[in-house]
N, C-alpha and C positions, 0 to 999 in steps of 0.2 A: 504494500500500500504506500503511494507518495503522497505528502501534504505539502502543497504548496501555501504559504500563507503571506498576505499582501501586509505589509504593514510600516509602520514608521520606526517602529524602535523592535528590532530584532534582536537586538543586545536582551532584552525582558525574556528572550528564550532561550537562554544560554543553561542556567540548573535546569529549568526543566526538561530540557531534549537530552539532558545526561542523567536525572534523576530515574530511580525506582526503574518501572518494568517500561516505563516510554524510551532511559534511558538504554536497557537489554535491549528492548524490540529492534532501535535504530543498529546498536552493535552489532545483533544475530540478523541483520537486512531484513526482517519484516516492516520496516517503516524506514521511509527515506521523507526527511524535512528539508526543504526550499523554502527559505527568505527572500523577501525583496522589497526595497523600499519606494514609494510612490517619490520620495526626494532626488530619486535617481535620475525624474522623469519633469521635475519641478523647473517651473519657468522663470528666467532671469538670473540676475548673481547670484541672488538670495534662494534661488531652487522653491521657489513657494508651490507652494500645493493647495492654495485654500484661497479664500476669496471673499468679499462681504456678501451678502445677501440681496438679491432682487426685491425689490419691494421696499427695502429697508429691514432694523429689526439687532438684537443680539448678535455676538458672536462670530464666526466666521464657518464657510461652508467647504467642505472638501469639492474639489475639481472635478467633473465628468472626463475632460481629455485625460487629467493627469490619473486617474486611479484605472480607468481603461487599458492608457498606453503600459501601465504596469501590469495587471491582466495577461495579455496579450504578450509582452514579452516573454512571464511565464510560460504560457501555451507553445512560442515561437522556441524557447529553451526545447520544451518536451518534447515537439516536433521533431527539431533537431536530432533530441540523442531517440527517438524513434518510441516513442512512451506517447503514453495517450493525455489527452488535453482534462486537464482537473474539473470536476464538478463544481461551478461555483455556487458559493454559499457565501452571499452577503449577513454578514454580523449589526444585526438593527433590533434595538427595544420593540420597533412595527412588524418584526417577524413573528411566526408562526412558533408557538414553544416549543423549546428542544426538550425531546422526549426519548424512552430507548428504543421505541421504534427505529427511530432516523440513528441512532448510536449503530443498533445494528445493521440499518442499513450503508450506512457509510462505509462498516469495517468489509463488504463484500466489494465495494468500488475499488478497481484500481489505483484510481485520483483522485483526490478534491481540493479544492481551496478554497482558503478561508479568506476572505476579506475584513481588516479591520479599519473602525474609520476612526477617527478624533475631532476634537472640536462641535461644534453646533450639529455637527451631522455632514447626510451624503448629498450633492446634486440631484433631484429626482431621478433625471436622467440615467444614473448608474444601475437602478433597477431594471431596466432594458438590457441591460449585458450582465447579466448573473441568472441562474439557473432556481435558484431557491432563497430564500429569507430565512435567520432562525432568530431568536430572542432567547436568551437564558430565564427571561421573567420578566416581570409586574415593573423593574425596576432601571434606574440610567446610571452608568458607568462613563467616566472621561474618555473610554476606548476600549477597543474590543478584543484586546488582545488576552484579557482574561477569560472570554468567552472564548476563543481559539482553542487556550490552553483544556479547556475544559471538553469542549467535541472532540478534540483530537483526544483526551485519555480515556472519555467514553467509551470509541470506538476503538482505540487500538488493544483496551483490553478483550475485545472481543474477537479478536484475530487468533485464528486455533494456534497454540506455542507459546503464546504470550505471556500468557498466565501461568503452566503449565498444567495445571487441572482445570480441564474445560466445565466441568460439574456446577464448580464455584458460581461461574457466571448465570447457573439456569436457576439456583435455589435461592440467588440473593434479588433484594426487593426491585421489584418494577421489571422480575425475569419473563420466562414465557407465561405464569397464568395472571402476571397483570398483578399479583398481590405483595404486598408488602414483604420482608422477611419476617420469620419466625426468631423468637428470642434465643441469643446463642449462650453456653455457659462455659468454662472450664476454671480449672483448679486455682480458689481452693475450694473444697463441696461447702464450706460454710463460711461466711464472712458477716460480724457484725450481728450473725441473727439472724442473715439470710443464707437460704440454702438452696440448693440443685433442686429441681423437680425429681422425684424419684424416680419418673419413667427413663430419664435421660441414662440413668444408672441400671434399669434393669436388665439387657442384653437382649431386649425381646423388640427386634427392629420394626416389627409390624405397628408396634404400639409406639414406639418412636415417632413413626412417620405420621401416623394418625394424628400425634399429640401435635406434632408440627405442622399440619395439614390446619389443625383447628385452631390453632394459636396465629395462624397467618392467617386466616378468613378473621377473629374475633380483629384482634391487631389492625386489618385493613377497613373493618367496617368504623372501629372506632378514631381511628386517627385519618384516614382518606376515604371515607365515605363514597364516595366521588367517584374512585376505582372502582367500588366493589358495584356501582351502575353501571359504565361502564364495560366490565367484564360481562356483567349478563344481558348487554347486547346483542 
């Protein structure tokens, strides 16, 4: 899987393309990371990428030519070395929320990228040359390269190897039935007063799974309600 990611400050993914298992994946070549900065592409001495606003107002707005022609350079790199052009996924609070649908659907694409913007936001216009929207939430960030970080380690733990037990990723919350995780415990059996479920302890896995079955449906209905409509769609 390659991620290309459009952005201003690439320096901000320096530990995390080396940390943990994003940092394996890229080692063991399951993920290949590409940088590239729209300042590459900025106009004048000053390389500007952003511009006041039509109409008046706040702020300053990112450039349609200039986050394109970076775009595109990407794709014209890929070309080149004979690899396929990235899916792009514009990073806007007006996207569609990322969910692990789109987690795992991204980890089966060859490509994608990420675009991050800064300031006041994107030119309308950039939404004509991007493939899809996502929004991390409800909420606005100075720029989007937090949200980068976060799709890219979605999906790259879902790439078979990654992780190295593929299991992990089906039992934990928001896996294939849609529901929460179920309460996990180990050592020591009692702390404080609190103690292990006894099922957990008794070697009889039928009753295990059961107890985990039921403790993720109670768990889902009372903390994301919302889910458990959802699933019985």
């Amino acid at each position: 899987m390659r991620v290309d990611v459009v952005t201003l400050f690439p320096e901000l993914f320096d530990t995390f393309s080396k940390t943990s298992f994003v940092g394996r994946a890229v080692t063991g070549g399951q993920l290949e990371l590409r940088f590239k900065s729209p300042r590459d592409f900025g106009l004048g001495k000053h390389k500007s990428v952003d511009d006041t606003p039509y109409g008046g107002g706040s702020g300053m707005v990112m450039r349609v030519d200039v986050m394109v022609a970076c775009m595109e350079a990407l794709d014209a790199e890929a070309e080149a070395a004979g690899q396929p052009r990235g899916h792009r996924v514009l990073l806007t609070p007006q996207g569609t929320p990322f969910a692990q649908p789109s987690a795992a659907r991204f980890a089966t694409m060859p490509a994608i990228m990420l675009i991050c913007g800064r300031y006041e936001g994107f030119d309308e216009r950039i939404r004509h040359f991007v493939d899809r929207e996502l929004s991390l939430g409800d909420f606005v960030m100075t720029g989007g390269e937090i949200a980068a970080m976060a799709v890219i380690e979605a999906a790259v733990r879902l790439i078979p190897g990654v992780l190295g037990n593929e299991n992990s990723t089906r039992e934990e919350s928001h896996g294939e039935e849609g529901l929460l995780e179920y309460p996990q415990y180990t050592r020591p059996a009692d702390f404080r007063g609190q103690t292990v479920p006894e099922v957990l302890s008794s070697g009889n896995h039928a009753n295990i799974d059961a107890w985990r079955k039921a403790q993720a449906v109670e768990r889902t209905a009372t903390r994301r309600p919302d889910l458990v409509k959802k699933a019985e769609r």
